[in-house]
N, C-alpha and C positions, 0 to 999 in steps of 0.2 A: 504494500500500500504506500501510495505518495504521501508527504508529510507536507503540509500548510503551515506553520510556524507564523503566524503573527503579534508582531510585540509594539504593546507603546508604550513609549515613553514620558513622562511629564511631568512635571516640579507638582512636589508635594509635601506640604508643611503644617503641623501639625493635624495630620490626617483632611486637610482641607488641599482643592487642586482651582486656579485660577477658573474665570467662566470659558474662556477659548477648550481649556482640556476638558473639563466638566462635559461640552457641550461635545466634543468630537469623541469621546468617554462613552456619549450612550449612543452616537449614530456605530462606536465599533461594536456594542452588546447588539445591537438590532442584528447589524449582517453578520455578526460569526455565528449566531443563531440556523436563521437562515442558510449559510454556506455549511455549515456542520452536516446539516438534514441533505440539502442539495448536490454535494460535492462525494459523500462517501458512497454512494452505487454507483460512480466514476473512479473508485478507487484512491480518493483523496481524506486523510486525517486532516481536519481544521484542528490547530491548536493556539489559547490565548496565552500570551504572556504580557504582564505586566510590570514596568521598572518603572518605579518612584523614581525621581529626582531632588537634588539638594535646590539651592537658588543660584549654586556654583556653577551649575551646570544647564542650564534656561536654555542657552542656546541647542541644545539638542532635546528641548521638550517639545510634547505635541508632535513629536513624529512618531509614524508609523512604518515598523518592519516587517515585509515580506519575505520569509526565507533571507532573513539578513539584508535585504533593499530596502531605501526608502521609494517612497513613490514616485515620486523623479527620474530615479534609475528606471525602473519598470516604464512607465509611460515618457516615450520622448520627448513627447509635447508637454510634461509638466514641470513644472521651475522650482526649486525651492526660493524660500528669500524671509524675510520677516518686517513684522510694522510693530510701534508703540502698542504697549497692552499697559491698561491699566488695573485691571485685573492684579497682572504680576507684579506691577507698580507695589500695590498696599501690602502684595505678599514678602516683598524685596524691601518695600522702603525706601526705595530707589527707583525717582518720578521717571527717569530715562531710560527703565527698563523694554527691551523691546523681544516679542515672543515671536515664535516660525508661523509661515504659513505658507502658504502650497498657493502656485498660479497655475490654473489651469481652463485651456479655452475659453480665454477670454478675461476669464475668472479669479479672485485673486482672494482666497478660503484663510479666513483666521480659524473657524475650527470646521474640521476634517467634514464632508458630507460624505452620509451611507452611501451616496450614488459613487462619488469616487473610491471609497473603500474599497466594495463588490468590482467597480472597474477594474481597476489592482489586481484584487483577487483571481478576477473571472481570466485576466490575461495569461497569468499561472497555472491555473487549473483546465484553463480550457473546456471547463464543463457544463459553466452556467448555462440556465433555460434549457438543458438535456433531459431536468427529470421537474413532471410537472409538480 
């Protein structure tokens, strides 16, 4: 069986996570749901992993790993890059904090949408919409 390995990553401080992770947090619960049920009569294991992050480390929050990619790598069209979070601001204490986010088609995502998650995915497993 193939292995799916998906991991995010995201600052987390005292069991609390900015609104950008919070929000792209539950679009990845929706589709590993979804891809778990959809992906193994294709012969693919969905697995989650989750890493906290310190405030040391912000610059790599809110990303999502595919088999050890972020999404950028996997889709050629998507960009990484990041803007001002104030979110992170209050969690840092530091007004100049700035969090990742993803440009894609057109689009320029502070937290992560299901549609691009499953995008991601679906390019790796090659299975989606095979089992209804």
């Amino acid at each position: 069986m193939n292995r799916l390995e998906i991991e995010w990553k995201h600052l987390e401080k005292s069991g609390n996570t900015c609104i950008r992770c919070s929000d792209t947090g539950e679009a990845l619960q929706e589709v590993i749901e979804k891809l778990a049920v959809e992906c193994e009569p294709c012969g693919w294991e969905v697995k989650f992993k989750e890493t906290k992050l310190s405030e040391h480390e912000i610059p790599e929050s809110n990303i999502i790993l595919f088999n050890g990619k972020a999404i950028e790598d996997i889709l050629p069209e998507a960009k990484a890059s990041e803007s001002h979070c104030q979110s992170c601001c209050e969690f840092t204490g530091d007004s100049s904090t700035s969090c990742r986010t993803v440009e894609f088609d057109g689009n320029i995502y502070e937290e992560i949408p299901s549609s691009l998650i499953r995008q991601t995915a679906c390019v790796i497993t090659q299975c989606c919409g095979k089992v209804a």
